[in-house]
N, C-alpha and C positions, 0 to 999 in steps of 0.2 A: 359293369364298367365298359365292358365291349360295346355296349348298345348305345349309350352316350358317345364313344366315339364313333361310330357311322352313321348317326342322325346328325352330328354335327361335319364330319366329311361329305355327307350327303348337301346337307346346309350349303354349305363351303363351293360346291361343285355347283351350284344352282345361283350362287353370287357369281361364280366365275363367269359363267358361261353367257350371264349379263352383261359383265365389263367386258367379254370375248367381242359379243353383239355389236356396246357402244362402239367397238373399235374395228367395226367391217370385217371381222374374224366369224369363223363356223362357232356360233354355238354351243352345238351341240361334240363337237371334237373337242373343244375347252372342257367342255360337260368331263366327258371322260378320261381327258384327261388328269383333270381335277380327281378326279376319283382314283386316280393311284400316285400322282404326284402332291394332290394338297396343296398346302401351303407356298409352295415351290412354284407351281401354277399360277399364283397369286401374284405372286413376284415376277416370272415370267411377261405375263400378261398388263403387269403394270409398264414394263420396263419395254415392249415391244411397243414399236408406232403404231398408229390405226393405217390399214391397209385405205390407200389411195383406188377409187372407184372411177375407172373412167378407158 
């Protein structure tokens, strides 16, 4: 059972760090982050704005 949970936290961290991207955020700090917060992360990353480029 452990193993199905960190391929799907792995999963999860790898969606995140997508939606981090579309939203001018570090990738790859979502990335990691996602891998110890999860789900949390998700919500986060929904609920912040996309950072303004300029």
């Amino acid at each position: 059972m452990n193993r199905e949970f960190a391929v799907g936290f792995g999963t999860l961290a790898l969606i995140n760090a997508g939606l981090a991207q579309s939203k001018n955020r570090s990738g790859f700090a979502w990335f990691l982050a996602s891998l110890f917060l999860g789900p949390i992360a998700t919500l986060l990353i929904v609920l912040l704005d996309p950072v303004k480029k300029g």
